[in-house]
C-alpha positions as CSV (number, residue, x, y, z in Angstrom):
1,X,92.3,142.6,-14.0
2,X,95.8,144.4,-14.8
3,X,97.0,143.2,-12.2
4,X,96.1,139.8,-12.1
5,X,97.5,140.0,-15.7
6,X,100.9,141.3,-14.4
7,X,101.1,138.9,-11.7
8,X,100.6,136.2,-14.5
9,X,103.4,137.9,-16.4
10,X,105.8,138.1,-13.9
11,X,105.3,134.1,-13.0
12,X,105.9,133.6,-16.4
13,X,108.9,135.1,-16.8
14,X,109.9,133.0,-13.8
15,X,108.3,130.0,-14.9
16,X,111.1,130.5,-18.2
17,X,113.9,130.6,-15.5
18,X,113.2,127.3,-14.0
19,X,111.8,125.5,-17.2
20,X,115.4,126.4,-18.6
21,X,117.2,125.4,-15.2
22,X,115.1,122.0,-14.8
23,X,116.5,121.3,-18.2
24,X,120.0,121.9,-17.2
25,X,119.8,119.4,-14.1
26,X,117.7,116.8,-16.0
27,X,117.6,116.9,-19.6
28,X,117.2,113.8,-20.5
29,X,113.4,113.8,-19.5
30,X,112.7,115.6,-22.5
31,X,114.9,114.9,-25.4
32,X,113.6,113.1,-28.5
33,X,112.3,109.8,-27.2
34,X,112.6,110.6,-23.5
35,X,109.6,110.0,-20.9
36,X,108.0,113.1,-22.2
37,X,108.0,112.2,-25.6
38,X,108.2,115.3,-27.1
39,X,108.2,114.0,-30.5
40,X,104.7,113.7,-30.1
41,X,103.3,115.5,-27.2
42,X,105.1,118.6,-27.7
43,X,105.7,119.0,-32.3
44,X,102.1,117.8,-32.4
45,X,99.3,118.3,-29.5
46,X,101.3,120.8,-27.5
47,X,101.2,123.1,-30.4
48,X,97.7,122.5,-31.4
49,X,96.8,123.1,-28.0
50,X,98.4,126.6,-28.1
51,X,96.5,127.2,-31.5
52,X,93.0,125.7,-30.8
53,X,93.2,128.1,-27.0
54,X,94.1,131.1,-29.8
55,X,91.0,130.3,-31.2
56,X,89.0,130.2,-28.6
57,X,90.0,133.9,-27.3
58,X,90.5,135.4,-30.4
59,X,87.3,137.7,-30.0
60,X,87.1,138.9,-34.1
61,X,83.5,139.1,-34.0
62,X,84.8,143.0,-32.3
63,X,87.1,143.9,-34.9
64,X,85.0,144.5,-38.0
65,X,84.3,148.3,-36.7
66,X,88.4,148.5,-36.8
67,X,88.0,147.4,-40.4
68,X,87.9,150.9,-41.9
69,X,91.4,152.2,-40.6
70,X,92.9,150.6,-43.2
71,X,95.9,152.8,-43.9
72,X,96.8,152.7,-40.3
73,X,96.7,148.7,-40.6
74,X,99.1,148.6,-43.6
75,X,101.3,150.8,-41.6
76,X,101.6,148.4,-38.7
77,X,101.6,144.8,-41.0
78,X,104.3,146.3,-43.4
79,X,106.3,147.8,-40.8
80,X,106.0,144.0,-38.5
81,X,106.4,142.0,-41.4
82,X,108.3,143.4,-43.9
83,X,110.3,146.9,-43.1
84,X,111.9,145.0,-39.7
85,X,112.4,141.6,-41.0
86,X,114.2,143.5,-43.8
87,X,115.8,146.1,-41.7
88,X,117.0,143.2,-38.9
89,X,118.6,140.9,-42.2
90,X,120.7,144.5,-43.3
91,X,121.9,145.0,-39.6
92,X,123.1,140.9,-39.4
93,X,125.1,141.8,-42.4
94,X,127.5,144.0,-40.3
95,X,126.9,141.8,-37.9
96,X,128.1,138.6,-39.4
97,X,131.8,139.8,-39.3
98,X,131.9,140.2,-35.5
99,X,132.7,136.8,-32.9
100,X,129.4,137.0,-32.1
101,X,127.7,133.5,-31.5
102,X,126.2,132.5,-35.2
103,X,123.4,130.8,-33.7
104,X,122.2,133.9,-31.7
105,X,122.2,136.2,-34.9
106,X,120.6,133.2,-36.5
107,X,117.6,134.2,-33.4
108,X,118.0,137.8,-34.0
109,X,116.6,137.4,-37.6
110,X,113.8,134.4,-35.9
111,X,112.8,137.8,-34.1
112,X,112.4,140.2,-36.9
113,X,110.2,137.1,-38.7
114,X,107.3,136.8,-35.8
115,X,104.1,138.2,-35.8
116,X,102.8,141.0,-33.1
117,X,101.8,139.2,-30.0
118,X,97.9,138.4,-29.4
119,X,97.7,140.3,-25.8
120,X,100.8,142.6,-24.7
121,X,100.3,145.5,-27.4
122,X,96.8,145.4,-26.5
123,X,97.3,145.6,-22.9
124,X,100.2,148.8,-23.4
125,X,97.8,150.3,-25.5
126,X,95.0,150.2,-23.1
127,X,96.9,151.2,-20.6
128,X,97.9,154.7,-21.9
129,X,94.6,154.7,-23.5
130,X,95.7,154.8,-27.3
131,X,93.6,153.3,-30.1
132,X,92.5,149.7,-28.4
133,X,90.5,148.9,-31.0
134,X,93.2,149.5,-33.7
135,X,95.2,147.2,-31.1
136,X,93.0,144.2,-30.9
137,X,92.8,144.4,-35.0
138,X,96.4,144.0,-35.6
139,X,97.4,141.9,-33.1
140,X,94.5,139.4,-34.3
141,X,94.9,139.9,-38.1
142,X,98.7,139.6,-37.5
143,X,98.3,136.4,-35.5
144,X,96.8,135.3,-38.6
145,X,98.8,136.6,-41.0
146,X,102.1,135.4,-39.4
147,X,100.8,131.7,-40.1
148,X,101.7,132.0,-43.4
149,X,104.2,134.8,-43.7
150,X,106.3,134.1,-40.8
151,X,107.4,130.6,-42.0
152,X,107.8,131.6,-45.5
153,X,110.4,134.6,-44.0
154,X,111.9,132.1,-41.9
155,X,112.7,130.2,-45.1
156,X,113.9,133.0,-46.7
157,X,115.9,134.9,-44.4
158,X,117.6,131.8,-42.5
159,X,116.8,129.1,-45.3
160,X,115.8,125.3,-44.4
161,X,117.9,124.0,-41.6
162,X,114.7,121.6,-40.7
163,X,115.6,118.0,-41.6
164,X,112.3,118.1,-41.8
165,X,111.3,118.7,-45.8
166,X,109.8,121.8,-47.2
167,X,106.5,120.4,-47.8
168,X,106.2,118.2,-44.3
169,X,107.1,121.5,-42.6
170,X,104.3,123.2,-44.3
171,X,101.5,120.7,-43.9
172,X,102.6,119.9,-40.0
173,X,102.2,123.9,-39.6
174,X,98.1,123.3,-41.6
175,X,97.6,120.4,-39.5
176,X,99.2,122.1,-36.1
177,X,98.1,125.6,-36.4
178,X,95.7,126.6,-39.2
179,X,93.4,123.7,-38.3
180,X,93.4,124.2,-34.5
181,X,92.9,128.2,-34.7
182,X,89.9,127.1,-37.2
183,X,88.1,125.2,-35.0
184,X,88.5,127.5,-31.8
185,X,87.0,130.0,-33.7
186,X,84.4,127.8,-34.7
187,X,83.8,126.3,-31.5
188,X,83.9,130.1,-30.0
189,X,80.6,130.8,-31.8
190,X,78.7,128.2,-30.7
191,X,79.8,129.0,-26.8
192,X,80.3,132.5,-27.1
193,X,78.4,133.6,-24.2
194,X,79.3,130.9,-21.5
195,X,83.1,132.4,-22.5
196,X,81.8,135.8,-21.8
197,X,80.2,135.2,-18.5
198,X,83.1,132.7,-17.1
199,X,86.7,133.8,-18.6
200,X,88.3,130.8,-19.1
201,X,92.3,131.2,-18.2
202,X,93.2,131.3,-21.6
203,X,96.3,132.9,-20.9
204,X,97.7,130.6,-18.4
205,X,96.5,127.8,-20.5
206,X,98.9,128.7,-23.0
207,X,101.4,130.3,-20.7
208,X,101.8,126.7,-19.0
209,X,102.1,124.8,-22.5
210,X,104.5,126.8,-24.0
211,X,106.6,126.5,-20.8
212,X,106.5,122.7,-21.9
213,X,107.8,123.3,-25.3
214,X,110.7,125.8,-23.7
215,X,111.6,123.1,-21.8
216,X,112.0,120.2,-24.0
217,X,113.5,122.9,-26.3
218,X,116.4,123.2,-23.9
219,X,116.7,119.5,-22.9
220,X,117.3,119.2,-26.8
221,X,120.2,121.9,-26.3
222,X,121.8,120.6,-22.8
223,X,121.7,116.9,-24.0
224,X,123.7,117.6,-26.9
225,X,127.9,118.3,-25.9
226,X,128.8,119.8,-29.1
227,X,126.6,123.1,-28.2
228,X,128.8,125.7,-26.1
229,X,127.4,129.5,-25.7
230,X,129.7,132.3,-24.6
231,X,128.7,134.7,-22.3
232,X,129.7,137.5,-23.8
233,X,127.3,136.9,-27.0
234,X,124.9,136.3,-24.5
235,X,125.3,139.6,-23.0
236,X,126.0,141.9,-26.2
237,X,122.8,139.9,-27.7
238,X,121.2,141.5,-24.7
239,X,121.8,145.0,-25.6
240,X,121.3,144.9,-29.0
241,X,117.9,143.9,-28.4
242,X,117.2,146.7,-26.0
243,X,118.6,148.9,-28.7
244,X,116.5,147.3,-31.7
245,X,113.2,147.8,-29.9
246,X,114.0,151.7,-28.4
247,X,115.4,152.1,-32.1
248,X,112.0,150.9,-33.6
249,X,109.8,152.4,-31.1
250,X,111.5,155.6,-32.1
251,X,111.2,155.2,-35.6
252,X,107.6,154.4,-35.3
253,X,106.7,157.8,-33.8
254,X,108.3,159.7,-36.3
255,X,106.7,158.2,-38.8
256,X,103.7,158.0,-37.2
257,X,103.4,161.2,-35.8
258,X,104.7,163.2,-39.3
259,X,102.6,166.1,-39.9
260,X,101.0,164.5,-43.2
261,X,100.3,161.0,-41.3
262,X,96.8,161.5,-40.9
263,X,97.1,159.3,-37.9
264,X,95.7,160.6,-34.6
265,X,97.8,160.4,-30.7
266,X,95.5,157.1,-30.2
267,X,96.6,155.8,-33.5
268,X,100.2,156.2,-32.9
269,X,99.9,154.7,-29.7
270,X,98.9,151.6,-31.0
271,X,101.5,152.0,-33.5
272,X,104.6,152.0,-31.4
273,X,103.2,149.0,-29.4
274,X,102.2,146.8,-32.4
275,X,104.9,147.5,-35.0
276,X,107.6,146.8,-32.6
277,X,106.0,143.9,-30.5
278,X,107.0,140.0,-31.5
279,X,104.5,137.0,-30.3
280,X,106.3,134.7,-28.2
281,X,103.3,131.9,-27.9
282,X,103.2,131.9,-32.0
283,X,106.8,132.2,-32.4
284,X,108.4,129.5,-30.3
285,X,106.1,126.6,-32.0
286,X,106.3,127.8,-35.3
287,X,110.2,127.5,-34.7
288,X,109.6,124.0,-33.3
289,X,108.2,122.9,-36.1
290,X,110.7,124.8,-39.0
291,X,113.9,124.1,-37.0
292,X,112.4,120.6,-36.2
293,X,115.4,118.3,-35.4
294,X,118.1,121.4,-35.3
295,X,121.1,120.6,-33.2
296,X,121.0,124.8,-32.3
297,X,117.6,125.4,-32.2
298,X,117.7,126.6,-28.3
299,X,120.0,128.8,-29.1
300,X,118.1,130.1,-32.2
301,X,115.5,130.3,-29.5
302,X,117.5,132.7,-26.8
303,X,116.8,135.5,-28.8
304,X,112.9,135.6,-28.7
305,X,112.8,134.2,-25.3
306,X,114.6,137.5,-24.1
307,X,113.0,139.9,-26.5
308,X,109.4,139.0,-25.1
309,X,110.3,140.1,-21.5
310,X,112.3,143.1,-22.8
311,X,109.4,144.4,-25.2
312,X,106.9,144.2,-21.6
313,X,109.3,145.5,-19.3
314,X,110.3,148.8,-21.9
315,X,106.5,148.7,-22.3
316,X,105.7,149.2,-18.7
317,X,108.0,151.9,-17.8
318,X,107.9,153.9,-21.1
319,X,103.9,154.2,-20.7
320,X,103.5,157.0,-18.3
321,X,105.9,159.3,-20.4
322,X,103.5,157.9,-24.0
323,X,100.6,158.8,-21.7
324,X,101.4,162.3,-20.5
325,X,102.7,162.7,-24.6
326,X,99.2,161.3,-25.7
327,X,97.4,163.9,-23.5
328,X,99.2,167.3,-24.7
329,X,99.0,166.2,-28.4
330,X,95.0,165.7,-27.8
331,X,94.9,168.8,-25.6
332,X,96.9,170.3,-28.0
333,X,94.4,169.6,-30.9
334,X,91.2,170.8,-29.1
335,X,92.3,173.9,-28.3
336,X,93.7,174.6,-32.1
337,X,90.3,173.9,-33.4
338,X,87.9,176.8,-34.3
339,X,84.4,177.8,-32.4
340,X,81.5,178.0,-34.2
C-alpha cells in the first residue's frame, strides 16, 4: 500500500511537469473562455469535486479517541496557522528589499497561509511509527480549520488582489468547499462500509483534478506577455524553501522535545510532520478562488507547487534518522523507569 502510494506520488509530481509544459505549447486551451472553460469547469465543479472526494475520505468517525490530546493539538494548529504565517510575513520583510521576484514572495507568504495536508504527514508519521492517530486528527481538523482561517490570512497578509469582491470570494469558497466537504461527509455515513470494503481512488481522483486546475492556472500565466520570471528568483526561491522547512522541522523538535513538553517520541513525531507540512489539494483552489482573475496568480502559485514536493522528498529521506531517534528516546524511557 506504501508503495502503491509512492508510485502515485511520484506520477504526480510528473503529472505537474507536463501539466505546466502542455500549458507552455498550448495555452490558449485553457484561458478564460477557452475550449475548457475554466471559468466554470475549473472556479466551480473542479473545486467542489476536490472538496466533495475530501469528504468522502475524511474518515473523522476515528478521530474522537485523538480528542483528548488536546495540548498537543494546540501546539500543532498554532504553530501551522499562526506562529509560521507570522514568522514567514517577518522574514518577507527582509526580504522585500532584495531583486527577488515580488510575485514569488507574494507565494512564499500563500505558503505560510495553507493548512497541513490531508495524507502526507500521516503517511511520514506512520512510517516512522510516531503518533498516527495524533496525525490523522490534525491533518483532518486542520483541513477544516484552514476553510476559514486560511482565506481570512490570505486577506490579511497579501490583502485582496481578487477582482473578485470580498463577500463573492467568501460565498464562492461556502458554496465550493464548505458545502461539498458537508455532503461527502454526509454521504460517507450512509456508504461507509462499501468504502471500507472497496477503496475508492480517492487520491488519484483528486490528484487528476487538481492537475486540471494547475493547468489552466498556467495557461492563464503563459497567455498573458506582460508576465516574465527570472531564473535566478526561481532558483533562490528554491532554497529558501528547503531552508524554511529544515528550519521549522528543527524548531519543532526543540520545542517539542523540551524537557517540560509533556509530549512523548510519538507525539513529536507527528509534530515535526504536521506543523511543518502545507496541503497542496486545499491550497491551490482556495487560491483560485481568492486570486480569482490575477494577472500573477501562477506565479503566486510556484511557490506551493514546489514546496509540496520538497516537504515529501525531505520527508522521505529524513525518516530513518527520526525513526532510529524515536527508538532510543523510547528505549531510553523504559529503561529509566523503576521495577516494582
Amino acid at each position: 500500500m506504501r508503495l502503491l502510494e509512492r508510485m502515485r506520488k511520484e506520477w504526480f509530481m510528473i503529472g505537474i511537469v507536463l501539466a505546466i509544459a502542455g500549458a507552455k505549447l498550448e495555452p490558449s486551451i485553457g484561458v478564460n473562455g477557452g475550449p475548457l472553460k475554466p471559468e466554470i469547469t475549473v472556479s466551480y465543479i473542479a473545486v467542489a469535486t476536490i472538496f466533495f472526494n475530501s469528504g468522502l475520505s475524511l474518515k473523522t468517525e476515528e478521530l474522537t479517541g485523538a480528542l483528548v490530546h488536546i495540548r498537543l493539538h494546540l501546539f500543532i494548529q498554532i504553530f501551522t496557522l499562526a506562529f509560521f504565517p507570522a514568522t514567514i510575513w517577518l522574514f518577507l520583510q527582509l526580504l522585500s528589499i532584495t531583486p527577488i521576484n515580488e510575485w514569488l514572495l507574494k507565494g512564499l507568504q500563500t505558503v505560510g497561509c495553507m493548512p497541513p495536508p490531508v495524507s502526507s504527514a500521516v503517511i511520514l508519521t506512520k512510517a516512522v511509527g510516531g503518533n498516527e492517530a495524533a496525525a490523522i486528527f490534525n491533518s483532518a481538523f486542520g483541513s477544516f480549520l484552514g476553510i476559514i482561517v486560511t482565506p481570512l490570512l490570505l486577506l490579511l497578509f497579501l490583502g485582496s488582489s481578487s477582482s473578485v469582491p470580498f463577500t463573492s470570494i467568501f460565498s464562492q469558497l461556502f458554496m465550493t468547499v464548505v458545502v461539498p466537504l458537508v455532503i461527502g461527509q454526509i454521504v460517507r455515513r450512509y456508504i461507509k462500509d462499501w468504502l471500507e470494503r472497496t477503496k475508492p481512488p480517492f487520491g488519484a481522483v483528486s490528484s487528476s483534478v487538481l492537475l486540471m486546475i494547475i493547468y489552466t492556472t498556467f495557461c492563464g500565466t503563459f497567455s498573458n506577455p506582460n508576465i516574465d520570471l527570472d531564473r535566478l528568483s526561481l532558483v533562490v526561491i528554491l532554497f529558501i524553501i528547503f531552508s524554511i522547512q529544515l528550519s521549522f522541522m528543527l524548531l519543532t523538535f526543540i520545542f517539542s522535545t523540551r524537557n517540560n513538553s509533556g509530549f512523548t517520541p510519538a507525539d513529536t513525531v507527528a509534530i515535526i510532520f504536521c506543523s511543518t507540512h502545507k496541503s497542496l489539494t486545499l491550497g491551490i483552489p482556495m487560491l483560485k478562488i481568492v486570486f480569482a482573475g490575477h494577472e500573477h496568480l501562477s506565479l503566486i502559485s510556484v511557490p506551493l507547487l514546489i514546496y509540496h514536493p520538497v516537504q515529501i522528498l525531505l520527508g522521505s529521506v529524513l525518516v530513518p534518522t527520526i525513526k532510529s531517534w524515536m527508538v532510543s528516546r523510547q528505549k531510553g524511557v523504559k529503561l529509566t523507569r523503576p521495577t516494582v
